[in-house]
PyMOL Python script that loads the backbone (N, CA, C, O; Angstrom):
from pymol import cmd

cmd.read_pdbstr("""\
ATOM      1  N   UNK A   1     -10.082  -6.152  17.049  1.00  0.00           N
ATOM      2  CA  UNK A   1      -9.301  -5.132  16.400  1.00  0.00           C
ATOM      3  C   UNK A   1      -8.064  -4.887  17.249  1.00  0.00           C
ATOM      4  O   UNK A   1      -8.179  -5.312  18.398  1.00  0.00           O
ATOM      5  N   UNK A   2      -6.940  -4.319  16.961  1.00  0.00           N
ATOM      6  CA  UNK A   2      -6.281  -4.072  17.074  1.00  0.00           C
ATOM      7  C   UNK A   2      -4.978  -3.129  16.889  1.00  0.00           C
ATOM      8  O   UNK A   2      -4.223  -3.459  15.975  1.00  0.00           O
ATOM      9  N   UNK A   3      -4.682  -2.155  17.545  1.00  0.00           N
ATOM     10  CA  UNK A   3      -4.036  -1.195  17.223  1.00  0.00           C
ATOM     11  C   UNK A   3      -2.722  -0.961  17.545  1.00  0.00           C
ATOM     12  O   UNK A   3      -2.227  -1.335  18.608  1.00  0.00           O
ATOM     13  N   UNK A   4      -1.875  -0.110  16.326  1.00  0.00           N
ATOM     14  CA  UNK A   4      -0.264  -0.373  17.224  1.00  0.00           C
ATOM     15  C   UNK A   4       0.188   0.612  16.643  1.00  0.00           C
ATOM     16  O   UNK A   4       0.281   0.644  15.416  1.00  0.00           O
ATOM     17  N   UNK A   5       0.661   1.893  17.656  1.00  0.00           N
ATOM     18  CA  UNK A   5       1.212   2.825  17.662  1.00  0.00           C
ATOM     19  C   UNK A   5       2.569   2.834  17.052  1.00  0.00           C
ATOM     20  O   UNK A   5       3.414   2.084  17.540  1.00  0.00           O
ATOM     21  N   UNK A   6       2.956   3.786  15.788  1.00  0.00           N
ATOM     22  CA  UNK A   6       4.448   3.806  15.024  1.00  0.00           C
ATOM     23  C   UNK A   6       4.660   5.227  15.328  1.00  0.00           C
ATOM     24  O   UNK A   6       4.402   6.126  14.527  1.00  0.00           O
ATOM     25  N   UNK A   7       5.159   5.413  16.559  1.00  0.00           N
ATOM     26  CA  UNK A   7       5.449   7.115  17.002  1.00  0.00           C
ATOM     27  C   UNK A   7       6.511   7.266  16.059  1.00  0.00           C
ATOM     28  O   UNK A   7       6.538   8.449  15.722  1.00  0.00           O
ATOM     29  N   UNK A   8       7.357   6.635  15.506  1.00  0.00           N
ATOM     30  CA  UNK A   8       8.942   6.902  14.889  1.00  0.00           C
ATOM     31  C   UNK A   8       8.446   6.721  13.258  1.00  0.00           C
ATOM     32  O   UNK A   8       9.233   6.858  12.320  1.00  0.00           O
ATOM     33  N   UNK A   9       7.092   6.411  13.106  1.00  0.00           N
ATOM     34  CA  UNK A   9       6.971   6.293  11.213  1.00  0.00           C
ATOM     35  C   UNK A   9       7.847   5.427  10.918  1.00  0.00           C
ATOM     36  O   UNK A   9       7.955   5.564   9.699  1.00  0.00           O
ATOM     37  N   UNK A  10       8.722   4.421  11.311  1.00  0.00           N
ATOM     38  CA  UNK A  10       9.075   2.968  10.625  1.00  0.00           C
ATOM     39  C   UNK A  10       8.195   2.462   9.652  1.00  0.00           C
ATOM     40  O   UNK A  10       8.606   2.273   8.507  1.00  0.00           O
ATOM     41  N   UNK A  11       7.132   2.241   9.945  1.00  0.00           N
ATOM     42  CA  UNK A  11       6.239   1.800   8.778  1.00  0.00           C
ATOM     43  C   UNK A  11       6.011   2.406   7.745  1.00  0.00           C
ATOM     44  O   UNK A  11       6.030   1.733   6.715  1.00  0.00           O
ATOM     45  N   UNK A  12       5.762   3.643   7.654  1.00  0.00           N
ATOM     46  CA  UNK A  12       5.412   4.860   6.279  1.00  0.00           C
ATOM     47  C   UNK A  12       6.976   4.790   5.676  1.00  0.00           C
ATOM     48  O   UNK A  12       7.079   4.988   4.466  1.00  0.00           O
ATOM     49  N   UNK A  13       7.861   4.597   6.227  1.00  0.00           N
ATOM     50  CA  UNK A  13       9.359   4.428   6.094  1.00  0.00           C
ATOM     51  C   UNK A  13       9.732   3.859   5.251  1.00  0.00           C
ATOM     52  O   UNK A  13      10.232   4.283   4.208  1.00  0.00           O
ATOM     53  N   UNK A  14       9.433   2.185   5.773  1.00  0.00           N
ATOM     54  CA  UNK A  14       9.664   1.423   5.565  1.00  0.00           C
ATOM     55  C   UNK A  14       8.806   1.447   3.900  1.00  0.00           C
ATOM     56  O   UNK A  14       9.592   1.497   2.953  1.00  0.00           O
ATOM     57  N   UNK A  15       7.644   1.422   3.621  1.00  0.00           N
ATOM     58  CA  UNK A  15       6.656   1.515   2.504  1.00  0.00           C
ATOM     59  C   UNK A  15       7.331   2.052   1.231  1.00  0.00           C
ATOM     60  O   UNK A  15       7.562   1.596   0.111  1.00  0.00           O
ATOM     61  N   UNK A  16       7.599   3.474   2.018  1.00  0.00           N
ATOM     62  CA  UNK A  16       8.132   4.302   0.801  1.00  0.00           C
ATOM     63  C   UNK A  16       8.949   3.917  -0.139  1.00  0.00           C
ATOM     64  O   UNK A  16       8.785   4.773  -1.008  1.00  0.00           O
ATOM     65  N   UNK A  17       9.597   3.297  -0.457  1.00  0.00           N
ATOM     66  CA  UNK A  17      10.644   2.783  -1.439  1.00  0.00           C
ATOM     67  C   UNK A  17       9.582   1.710  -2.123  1.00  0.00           C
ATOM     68  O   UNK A  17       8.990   1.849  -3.193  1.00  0.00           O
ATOM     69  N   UNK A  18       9.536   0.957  -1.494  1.00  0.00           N
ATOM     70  CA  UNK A  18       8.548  -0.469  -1.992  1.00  0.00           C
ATOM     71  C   UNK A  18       7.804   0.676  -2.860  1.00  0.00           C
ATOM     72  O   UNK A  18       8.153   0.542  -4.033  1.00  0.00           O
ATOM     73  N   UNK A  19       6.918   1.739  -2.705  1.00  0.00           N
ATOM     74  CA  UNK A  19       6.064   2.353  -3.669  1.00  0.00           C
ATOM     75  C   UNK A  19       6.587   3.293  -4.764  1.00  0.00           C
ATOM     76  O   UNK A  19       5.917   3.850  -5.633  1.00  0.00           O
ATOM     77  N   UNK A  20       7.674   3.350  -4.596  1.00  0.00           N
ATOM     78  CA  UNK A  20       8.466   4.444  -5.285  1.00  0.00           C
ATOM     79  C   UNK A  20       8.530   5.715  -4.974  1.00  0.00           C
ATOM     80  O   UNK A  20       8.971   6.584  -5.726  1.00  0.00           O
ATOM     81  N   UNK A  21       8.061   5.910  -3.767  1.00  0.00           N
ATOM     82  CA  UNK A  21       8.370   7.143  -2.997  1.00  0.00           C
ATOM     83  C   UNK A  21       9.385   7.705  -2.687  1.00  0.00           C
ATOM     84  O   UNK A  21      10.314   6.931  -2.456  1.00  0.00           O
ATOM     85  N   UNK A  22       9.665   9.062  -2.552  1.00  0.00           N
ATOM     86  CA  UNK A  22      10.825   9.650  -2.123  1.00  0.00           C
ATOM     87  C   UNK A  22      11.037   9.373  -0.722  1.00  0.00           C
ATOM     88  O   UNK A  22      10.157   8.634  -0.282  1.00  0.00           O
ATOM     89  N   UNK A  23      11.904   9.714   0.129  1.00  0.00           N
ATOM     90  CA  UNK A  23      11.640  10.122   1.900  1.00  0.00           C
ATOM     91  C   UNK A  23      10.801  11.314   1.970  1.00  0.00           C
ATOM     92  O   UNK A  23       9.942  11.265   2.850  1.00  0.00           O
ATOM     93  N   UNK A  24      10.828  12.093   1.446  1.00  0.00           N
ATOM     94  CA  UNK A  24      10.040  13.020   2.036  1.00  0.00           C
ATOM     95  C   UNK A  24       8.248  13.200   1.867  1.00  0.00           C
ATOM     96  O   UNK A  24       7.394  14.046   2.134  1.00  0.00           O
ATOM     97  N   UNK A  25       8.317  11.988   1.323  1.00  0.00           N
ATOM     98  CA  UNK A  25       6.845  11.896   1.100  1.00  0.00           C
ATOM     99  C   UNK A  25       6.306  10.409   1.409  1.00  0.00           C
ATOM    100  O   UNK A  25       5.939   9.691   0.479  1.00  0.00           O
ATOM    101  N   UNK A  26       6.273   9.992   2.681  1.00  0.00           N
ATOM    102  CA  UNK A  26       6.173   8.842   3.698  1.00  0.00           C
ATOM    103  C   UNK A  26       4.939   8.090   3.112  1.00  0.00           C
ATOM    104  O   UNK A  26       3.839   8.641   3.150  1.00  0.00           O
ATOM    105  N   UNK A  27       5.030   7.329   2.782  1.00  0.00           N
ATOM    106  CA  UNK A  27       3.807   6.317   2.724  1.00  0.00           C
ATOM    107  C   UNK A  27       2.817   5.849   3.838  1.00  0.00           C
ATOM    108  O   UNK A  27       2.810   4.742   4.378  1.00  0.00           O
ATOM    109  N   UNK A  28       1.920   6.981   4.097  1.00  0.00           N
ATOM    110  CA  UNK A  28       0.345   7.094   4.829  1.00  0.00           C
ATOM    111  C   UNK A  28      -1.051   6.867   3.804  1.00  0.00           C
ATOM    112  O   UNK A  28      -1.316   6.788   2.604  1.00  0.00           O
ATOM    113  N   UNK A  29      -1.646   6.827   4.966  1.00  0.00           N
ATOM    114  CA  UNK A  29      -2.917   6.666   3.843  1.00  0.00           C
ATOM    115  C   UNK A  29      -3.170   6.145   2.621  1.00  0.00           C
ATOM    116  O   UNK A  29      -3.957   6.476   1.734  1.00  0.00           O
ATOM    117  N   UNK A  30      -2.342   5.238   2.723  1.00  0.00           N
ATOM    118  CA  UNK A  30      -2.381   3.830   1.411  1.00  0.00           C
ATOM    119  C   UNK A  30      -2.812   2.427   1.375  1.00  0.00           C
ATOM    120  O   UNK A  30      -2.736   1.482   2.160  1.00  0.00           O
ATOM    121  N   UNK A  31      -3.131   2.551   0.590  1.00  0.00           N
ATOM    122  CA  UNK A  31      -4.311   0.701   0.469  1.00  0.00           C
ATOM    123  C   UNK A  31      -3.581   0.038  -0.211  1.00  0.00           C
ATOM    124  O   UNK A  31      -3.144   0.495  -1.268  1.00  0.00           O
ATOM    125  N   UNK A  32      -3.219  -1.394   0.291  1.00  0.00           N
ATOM    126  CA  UNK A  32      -2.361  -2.137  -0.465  1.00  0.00           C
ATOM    127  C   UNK A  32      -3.045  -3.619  -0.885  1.00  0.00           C
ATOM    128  O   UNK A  32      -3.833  -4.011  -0.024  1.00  0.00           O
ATOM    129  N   UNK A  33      -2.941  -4.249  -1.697  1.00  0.00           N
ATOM    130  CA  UNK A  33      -3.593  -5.710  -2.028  1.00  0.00           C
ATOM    131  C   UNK A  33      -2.520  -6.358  -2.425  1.00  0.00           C
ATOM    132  O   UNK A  33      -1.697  -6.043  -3.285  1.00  0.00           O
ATOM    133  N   UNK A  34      -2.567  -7.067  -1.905  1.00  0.00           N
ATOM    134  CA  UNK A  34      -1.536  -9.056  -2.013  1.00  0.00           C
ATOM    135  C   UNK A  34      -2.118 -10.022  -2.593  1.00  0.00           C
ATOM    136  O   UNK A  34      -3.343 -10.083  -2.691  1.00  0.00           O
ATOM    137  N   UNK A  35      -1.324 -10.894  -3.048  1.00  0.00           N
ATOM    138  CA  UNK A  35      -2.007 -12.095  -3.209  1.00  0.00           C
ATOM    139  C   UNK A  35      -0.824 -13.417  -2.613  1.00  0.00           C
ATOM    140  O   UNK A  35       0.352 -13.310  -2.266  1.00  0.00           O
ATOM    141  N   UNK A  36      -1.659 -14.531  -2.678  1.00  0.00           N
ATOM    142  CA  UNK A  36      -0.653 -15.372  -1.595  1.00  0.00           C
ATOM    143  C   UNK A  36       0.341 -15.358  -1.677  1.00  0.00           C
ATOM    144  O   UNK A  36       0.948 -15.639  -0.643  1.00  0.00           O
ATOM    145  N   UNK A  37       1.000 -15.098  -2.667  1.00  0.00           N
ATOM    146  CA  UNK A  37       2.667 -15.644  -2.968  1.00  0.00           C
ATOM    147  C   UNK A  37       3.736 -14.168  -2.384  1.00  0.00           C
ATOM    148  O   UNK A  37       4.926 -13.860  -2.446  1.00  0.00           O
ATOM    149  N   UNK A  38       2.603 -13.639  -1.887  1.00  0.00           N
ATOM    150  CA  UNK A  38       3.629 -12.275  -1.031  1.00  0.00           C
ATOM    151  C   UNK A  38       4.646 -12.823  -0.259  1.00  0.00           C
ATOM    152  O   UNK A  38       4.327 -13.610   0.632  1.00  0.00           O
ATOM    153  N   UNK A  39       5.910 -12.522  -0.459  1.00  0.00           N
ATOM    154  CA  UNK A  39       6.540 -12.891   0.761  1.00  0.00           C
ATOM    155  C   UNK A  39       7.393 -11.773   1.398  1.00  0.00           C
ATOM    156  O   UNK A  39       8.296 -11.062   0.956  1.00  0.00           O
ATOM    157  N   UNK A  40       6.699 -11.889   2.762  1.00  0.00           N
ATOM    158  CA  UNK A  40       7.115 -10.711   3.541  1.00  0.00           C
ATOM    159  C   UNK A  40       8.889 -10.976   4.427  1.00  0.00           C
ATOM    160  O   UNK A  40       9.232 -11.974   5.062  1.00  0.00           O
ATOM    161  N   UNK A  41       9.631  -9.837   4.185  1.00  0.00           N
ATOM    162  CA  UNK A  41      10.825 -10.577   4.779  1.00  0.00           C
ATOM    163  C   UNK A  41      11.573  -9.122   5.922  1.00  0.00           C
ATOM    164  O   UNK A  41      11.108  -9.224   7.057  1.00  0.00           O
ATOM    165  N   UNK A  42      12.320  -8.212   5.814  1.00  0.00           N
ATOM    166  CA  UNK A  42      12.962  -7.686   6.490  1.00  0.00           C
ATOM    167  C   UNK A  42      12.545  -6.344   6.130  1.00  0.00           C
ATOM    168  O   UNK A  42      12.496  -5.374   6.886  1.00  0.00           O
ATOM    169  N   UNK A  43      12.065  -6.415   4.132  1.00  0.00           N
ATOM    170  CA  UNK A  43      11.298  -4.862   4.462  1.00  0.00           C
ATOM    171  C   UNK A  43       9.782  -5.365   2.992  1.00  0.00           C
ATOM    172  O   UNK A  43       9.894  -6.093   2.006  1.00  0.00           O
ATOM    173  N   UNK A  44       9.011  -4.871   3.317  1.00  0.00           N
ATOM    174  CA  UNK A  44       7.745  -5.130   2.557  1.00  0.00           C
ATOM    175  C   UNK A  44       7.464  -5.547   1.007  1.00  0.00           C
ATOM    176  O   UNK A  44       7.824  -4.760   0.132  1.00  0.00           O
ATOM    177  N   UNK A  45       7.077  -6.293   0.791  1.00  0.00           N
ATOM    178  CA  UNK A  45       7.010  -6.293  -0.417  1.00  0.00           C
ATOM    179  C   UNK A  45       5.899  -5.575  -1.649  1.00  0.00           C
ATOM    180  O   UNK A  45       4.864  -4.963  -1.383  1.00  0.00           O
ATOM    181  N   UNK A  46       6.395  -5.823  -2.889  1.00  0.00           N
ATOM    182  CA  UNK A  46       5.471  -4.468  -3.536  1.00  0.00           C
ATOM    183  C   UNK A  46       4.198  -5.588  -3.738  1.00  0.00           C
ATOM    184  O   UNK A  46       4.175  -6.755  -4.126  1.00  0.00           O
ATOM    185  N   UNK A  47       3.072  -4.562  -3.240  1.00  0.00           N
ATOM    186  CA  UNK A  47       1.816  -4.914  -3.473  1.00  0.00           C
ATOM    187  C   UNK A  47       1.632  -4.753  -5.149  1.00  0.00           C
ATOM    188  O   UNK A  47       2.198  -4.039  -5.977  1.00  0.00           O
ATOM    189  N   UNK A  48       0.428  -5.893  -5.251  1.00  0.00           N
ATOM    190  CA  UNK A  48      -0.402  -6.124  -6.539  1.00  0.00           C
ATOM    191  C   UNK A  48      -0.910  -5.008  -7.363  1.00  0.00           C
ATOM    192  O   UNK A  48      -0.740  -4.712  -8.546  1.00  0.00           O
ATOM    193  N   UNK A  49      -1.747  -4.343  -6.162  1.00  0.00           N
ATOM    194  CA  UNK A  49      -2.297  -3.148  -6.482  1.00  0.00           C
ATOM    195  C   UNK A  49      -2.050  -2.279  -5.319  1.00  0.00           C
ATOM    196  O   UNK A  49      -1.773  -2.712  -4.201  1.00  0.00           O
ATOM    197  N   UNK A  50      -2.170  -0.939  -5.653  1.00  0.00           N
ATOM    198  CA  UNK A  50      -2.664   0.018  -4.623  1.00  0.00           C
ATOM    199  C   UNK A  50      -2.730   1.149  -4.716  1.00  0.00           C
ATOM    200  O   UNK A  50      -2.229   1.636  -5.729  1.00  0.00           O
ATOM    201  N   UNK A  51      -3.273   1.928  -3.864  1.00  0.00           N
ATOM    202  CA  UNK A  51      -4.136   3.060  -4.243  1.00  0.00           C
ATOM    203  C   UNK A  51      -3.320   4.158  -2.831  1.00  0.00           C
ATOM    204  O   UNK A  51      -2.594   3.836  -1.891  1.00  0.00           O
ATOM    205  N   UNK A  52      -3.846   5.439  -3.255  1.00  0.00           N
ATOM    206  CA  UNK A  52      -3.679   6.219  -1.588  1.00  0.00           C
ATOM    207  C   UNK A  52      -4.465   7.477  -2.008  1.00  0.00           C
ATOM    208  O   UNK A  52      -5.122   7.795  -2.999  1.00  0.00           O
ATOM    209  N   UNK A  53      -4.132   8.047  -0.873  1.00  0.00           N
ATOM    210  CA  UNK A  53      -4.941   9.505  -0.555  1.00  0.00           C
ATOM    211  C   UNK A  53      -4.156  10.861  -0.125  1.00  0.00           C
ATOM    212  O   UNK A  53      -4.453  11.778   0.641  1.00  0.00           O
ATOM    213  N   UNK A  54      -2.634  10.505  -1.229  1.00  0.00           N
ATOM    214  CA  UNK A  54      -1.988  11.465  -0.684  1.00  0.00           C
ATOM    215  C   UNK A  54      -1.730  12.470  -2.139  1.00  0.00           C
ATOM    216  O   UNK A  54      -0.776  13.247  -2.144  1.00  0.00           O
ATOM    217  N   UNK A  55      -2.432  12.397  -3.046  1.00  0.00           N
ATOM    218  CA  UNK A  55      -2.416  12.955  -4.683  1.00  0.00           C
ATOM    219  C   UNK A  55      -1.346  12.998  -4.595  1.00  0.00           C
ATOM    220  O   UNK A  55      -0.804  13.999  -4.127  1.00  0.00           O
ATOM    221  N   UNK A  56      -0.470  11.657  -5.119  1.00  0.00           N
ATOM    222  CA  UNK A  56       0.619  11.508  -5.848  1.00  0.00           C
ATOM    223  C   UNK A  56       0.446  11.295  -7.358  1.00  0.00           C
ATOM    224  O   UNK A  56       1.269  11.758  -8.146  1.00  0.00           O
ATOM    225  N   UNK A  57      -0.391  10.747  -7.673  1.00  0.00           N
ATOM    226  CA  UNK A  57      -0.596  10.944  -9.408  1.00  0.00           C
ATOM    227  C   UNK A  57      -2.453  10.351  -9.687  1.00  0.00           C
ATOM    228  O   UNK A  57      -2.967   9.812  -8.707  1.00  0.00           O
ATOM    229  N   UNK A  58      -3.039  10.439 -10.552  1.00  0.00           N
ATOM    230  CA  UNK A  58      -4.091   9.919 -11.276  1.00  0.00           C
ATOM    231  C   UNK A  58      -4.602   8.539 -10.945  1.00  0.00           C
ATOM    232  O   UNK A  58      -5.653   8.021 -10.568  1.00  0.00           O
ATOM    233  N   UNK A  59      -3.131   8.111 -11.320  1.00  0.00           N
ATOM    234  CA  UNK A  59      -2.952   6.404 -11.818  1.00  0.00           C
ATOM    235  C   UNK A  59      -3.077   5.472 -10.486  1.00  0.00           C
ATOM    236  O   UNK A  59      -3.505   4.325 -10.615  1.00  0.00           O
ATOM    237  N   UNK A  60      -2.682   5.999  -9.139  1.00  0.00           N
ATOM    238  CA  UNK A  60      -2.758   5.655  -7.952  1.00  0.00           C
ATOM    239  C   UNK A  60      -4.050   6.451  -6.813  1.00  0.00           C
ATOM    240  O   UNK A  60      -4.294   6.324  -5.614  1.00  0.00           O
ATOM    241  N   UNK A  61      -4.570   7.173  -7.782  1.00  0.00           N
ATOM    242  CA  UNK A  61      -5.271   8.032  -6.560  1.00  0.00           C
ATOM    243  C   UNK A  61      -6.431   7.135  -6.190  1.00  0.00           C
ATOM    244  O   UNK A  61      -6.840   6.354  -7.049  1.00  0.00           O
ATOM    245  N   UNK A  62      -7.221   7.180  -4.540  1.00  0.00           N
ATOM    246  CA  UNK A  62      -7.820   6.542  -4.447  1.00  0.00           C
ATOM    247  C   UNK A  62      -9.331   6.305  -5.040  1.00  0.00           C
ATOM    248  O   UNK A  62     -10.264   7.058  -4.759  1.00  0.00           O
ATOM    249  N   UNK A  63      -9.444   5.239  -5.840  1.00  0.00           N
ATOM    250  CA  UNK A  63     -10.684   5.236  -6.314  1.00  0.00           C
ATOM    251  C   UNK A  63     -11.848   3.760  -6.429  1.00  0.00           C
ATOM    252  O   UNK A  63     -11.758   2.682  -7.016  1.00  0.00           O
ATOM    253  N   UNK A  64     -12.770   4.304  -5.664  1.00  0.00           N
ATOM    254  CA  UNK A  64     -13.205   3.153  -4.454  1.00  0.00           C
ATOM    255  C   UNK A  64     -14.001   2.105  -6.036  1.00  0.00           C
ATOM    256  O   UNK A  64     -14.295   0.965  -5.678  1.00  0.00           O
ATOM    257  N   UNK A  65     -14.187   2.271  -6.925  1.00  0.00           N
ATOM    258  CA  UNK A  65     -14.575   1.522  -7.801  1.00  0.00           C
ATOM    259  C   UNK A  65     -13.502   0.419  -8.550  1.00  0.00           C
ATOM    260  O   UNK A  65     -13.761  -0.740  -8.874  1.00  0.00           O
ATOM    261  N   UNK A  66     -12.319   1.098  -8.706  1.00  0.00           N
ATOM    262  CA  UNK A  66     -10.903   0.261  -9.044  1.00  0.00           C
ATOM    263  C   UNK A  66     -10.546  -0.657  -7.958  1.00  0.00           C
ATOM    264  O   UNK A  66     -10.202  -1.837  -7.890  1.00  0.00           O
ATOM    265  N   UNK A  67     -10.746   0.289  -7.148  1.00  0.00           N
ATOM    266  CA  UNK A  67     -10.331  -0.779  -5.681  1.00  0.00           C
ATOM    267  C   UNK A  67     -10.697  -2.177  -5.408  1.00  0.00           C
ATOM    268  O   UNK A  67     -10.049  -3.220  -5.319  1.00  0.00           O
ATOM    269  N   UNK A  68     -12.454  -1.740  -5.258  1.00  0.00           N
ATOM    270  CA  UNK A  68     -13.308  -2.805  -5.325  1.00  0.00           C
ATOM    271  C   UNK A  68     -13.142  -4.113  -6.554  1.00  0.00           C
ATOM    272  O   UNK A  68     -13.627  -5.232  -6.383  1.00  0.00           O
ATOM    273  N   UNK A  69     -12.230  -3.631  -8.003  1.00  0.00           N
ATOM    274  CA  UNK A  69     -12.955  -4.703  -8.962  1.00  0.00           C
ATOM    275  C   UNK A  69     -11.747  -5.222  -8.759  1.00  0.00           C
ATOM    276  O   UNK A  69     -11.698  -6.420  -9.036  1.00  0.00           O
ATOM    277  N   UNK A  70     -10.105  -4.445  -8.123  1.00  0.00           N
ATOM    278  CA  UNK A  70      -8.979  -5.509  -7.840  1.00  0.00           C
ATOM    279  C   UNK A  70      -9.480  -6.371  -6.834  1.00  0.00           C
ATOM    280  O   UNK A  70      -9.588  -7.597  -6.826  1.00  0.00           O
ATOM    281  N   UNK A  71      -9.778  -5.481  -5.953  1.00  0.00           N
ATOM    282  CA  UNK A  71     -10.155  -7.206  -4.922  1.00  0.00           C
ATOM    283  C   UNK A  71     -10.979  -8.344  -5.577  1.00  0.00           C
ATOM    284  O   UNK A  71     -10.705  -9.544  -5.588  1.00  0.00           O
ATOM    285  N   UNK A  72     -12.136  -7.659  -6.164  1.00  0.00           N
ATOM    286  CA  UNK A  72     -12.856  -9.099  -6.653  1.00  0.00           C
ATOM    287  C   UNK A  72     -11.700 -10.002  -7.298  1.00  0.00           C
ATOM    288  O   UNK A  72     -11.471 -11.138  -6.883  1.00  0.00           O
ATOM    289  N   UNK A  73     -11.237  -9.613  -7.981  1.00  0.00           N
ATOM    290  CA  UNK A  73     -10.091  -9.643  -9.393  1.00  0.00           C
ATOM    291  C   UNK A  73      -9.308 -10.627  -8.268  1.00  0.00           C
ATOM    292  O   UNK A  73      -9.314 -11.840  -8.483  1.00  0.00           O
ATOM    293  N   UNK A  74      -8.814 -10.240  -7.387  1.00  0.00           N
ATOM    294  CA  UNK A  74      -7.682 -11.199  -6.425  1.00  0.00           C
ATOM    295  C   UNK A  74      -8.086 -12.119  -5.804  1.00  0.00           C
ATOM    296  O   UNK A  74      -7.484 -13.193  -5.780  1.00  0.00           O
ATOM    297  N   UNK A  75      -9.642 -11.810  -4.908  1.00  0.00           N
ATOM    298  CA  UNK A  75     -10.541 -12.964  -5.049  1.00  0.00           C
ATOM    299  C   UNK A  75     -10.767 -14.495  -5.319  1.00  0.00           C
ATOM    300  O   UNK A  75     -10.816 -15.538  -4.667  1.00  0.00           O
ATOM    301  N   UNK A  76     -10.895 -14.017  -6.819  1.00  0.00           N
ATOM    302  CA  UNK A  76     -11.198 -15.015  -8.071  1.00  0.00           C
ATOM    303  C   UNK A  76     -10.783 -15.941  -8.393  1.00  0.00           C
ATOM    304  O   UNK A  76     -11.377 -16.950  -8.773  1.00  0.00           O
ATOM    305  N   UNK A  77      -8.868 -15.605  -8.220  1.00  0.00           N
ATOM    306  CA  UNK A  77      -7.906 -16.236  -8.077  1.00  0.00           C
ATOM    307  C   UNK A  77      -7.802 -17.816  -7.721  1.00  0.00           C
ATOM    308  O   UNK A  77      -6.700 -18.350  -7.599  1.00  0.00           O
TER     309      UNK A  77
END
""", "prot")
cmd.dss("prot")
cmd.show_as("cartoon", "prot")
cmd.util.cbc("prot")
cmd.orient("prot")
């Protein structure tokens, strides 16, 4: 494992747009799924699926049964 400290939130930063976030509402506590053809370049690309835990709406909130059948779903692939 491995851990890496973002004291400055670059990363939640960086996210926010890719998710359609405002700035003032940083992209934490979010689950993201890829599939191979992601290509990562200077700022993130939009995930397949994803979910979070910050009640931004219904349609994204985290829900460990949706979660589970995208991954199978990406999986499969």
């Amino acid at each position: 494992m491995t851990h890496y400290w973002d004291g400055n939130g670059e990363l939640v930063k960086a996210f926010s747009p890719v998710l359609g976030l405002d700035a003032g509402n940083p992209a934490w506590d979010v689950y993201l799924l890829y599939d191979g053809n992601a290509e990562w370049a200077d700022t993130p690309p939009k995930p397949i699926f994803w979910q979070e835990q910050l009640g931004i709406s219904d349609e994204t909130t985290l829900n460990p049964e949706k979660m589970t059948e995208a991954i199978k779903k990406l999986l499969n692939k």
